[in-house]
Structures are given as C-alpha cells and as structure tokens.
C-alpha positions as CSV (number, residue, x, y, z in Angstrom):
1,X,21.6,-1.3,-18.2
2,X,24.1,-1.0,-21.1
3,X,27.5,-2.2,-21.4
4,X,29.0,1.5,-21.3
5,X,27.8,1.6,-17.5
6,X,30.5,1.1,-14.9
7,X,31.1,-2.1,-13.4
8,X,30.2,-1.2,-9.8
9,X,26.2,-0.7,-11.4
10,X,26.4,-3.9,-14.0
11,X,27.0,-5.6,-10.8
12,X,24.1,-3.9,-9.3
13,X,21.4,-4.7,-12.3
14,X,22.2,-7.7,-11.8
15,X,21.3,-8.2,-8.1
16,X,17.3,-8.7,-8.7
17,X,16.8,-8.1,-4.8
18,X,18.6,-4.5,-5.4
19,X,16.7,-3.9,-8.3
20,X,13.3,-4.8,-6.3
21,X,14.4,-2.5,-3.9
22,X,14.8,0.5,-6.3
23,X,11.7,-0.5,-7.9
24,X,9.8,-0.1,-4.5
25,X,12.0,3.4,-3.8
26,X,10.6,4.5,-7.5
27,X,6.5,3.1,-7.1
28,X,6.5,4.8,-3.2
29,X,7.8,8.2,-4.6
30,X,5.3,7.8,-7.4
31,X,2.5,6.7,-5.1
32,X,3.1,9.1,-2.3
33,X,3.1,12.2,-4.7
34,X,-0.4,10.9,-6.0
35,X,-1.8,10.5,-2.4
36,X,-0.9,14.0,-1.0
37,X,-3.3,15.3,-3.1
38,X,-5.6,14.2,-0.3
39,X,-3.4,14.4,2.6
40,X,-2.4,10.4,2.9
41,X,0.8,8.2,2.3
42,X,0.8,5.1,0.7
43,X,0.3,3.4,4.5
44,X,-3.1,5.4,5.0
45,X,-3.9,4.1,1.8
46,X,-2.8,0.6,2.5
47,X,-5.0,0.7,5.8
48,X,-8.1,2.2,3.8
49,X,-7.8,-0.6,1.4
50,X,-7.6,-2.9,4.0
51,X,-10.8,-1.6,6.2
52,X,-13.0,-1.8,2.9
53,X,-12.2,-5.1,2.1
54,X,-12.9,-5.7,5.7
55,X,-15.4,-3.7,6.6
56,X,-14.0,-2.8,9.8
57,X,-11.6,-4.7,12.1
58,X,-10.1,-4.5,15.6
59,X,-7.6,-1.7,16.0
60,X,-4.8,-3.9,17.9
61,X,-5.5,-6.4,14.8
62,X,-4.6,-4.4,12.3
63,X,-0.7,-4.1,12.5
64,X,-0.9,-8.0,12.5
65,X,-2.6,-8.3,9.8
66,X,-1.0,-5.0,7.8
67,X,2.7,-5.7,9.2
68,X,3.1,-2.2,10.4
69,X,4.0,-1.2,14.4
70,X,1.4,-0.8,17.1
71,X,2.0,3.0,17.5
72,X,2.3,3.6,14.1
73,X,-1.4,2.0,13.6
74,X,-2.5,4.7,16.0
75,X,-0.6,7.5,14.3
76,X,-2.4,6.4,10.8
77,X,-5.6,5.8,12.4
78,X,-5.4,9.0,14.1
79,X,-4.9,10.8,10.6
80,X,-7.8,8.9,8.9
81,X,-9.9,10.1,12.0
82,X,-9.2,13.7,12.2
83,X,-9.5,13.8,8.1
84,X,-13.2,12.2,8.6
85,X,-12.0,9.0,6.3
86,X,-12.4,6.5,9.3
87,X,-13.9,6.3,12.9
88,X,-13.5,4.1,15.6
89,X,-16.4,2.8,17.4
90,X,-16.4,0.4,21.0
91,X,-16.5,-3.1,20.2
92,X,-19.7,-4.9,21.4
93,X,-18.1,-7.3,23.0
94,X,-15.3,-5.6,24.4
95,X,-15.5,-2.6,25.9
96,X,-11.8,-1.9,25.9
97,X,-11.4,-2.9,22.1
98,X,-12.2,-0.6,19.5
99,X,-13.2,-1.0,15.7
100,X,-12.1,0.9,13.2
101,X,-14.8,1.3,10.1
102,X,-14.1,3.8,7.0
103,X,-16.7,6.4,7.1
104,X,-18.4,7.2,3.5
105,X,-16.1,10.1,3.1
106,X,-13.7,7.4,3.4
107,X,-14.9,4.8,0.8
108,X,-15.3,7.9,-1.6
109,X,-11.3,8.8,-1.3
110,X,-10.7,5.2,-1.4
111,X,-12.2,5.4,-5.1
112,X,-10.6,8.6,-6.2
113,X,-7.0,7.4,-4.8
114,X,-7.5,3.7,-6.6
115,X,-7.9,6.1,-9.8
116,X,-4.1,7.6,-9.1
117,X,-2.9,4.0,-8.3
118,X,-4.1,3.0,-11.4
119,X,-2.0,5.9,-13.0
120,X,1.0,4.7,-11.3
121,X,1.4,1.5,-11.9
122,X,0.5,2.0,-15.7
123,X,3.4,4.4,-15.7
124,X,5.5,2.0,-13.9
125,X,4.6,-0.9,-15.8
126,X,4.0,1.4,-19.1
127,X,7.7,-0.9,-20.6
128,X,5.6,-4.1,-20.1
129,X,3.1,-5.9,-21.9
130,X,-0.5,-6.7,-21.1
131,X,1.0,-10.5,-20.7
132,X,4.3,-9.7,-18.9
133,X,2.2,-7.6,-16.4
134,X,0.3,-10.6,-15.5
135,X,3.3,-12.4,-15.4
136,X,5.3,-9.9,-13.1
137,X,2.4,-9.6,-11.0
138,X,1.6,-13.3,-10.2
139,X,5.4,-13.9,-9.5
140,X,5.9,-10.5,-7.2
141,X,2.5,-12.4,-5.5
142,X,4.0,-14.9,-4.8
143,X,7.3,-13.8,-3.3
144,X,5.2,-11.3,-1.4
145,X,2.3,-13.6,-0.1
146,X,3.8,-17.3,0.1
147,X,1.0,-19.6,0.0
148,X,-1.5,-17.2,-1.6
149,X,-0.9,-18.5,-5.1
C-alpha cells in the first residue's frame, strides 16, 4: 500500500479481514495450479491430509470434522476413488457405514503434493522472515482453530 493509492483501497489495506480474504484468494490460486498437476484441488488435498493423519475415518465423519458439505464429501471421495488415491471399505461394525483409507498410490501423491505446498507457501511467505513466519502462523492458528493453541 502506498500513499499514491486511492482512498477507496487505503481503506481496504486497512481492513485485515479483507486482506485475509485476498490472501486466501492468492494461496488457493497458487495451490490449485500446483495440485492439477495431479488432477486434485486444494479440498482433495485437504481430505488426503486428513485421511493420513487419520488413517482412515468414517465417511459421514469427515465433513464434520473437515467442515465441508455431505455431498461434496462424496463428490471428493468419489475423485480420490476413481484416481486410485483412496478406497472405501464396509465398516466392521456397521455394515451401512463405510471407511475411507488412502490407498499407497495415495500416500505417495500426498508426498509429492506436500513438496508443491511447500513451494507455495515459501513464495507466499517469501516477504517474511524465518521469525515473522512463526509468528504469522501461530496467530492465523489461533484465529483458525480456537482452543488449539
């Protein structure tokens, strides 16, 4: 921002909840041209992440726990399916439940993709130093994830 911008976008860089917002417009544009390399968006990514730290989970639990619709669960677990990254398998206890489990193929595009993620937010954060990284990513933590600090 400099002072020969017009008022209308000094008043915008200003507004950190508008700049947040532009941030996440900037890292999802960044992060989804990474990811189509392999055929994913940053949510089939989000959901792989989540099923290796997790090894597996409950299909109907995973919008909870991810924040993301029902049907759009299906629609990404669908994709990870038909690109061999994940399979779903009847739960042993409940035969009308199924759980959802990256396949190796899976864990092995999990690695390559954390590789372009790693890109990304260097060039994202590239204006930053080591410290104000730490910093910035603590405090987005914490706005993101109350009570996780």
């Amino acid at each position: 921002m400099s002072d020969q911008d017009p008022p209308w976008m000094r008043g915008l860089h200003a507004d950190t909840g508008y700049l947040l917002y532009r941030l996440g417009l900037r890292s999802g544009r960044l992060f989804n041209a990474t990811l189509e390399e392999s055929g994913l968006r940053l949510r089939h990514y989000a959901l792989l992440r989540f099923l290796a730290a997790e090894d597996g989970a409950l299909q109907r639990e995973l919008s909870e726990r991810l924040g993301y619709d029902p049907s759009a669960i299906v629609s990404l677990v669908d994709d990870l399916e038909r690109l061999g990254l994940a399979v779903r398998t009847a739960s042993p206890t409940d035969r009308r439940s199924r759980i959802v489990a990256l396949t190796d193929k899976g864990r092995d595009t999990l690695r390559d993709t954390d590789k372009g993620s790693h890109r990304v937010t260097d060039e994202l954060l590239a204006p930053l130093h080591p410290d104000e990284r730490a910093t910035l990513q603590a405090l987005l933590l914490r706005i993101a994830e109350p009570g996780q600090d």
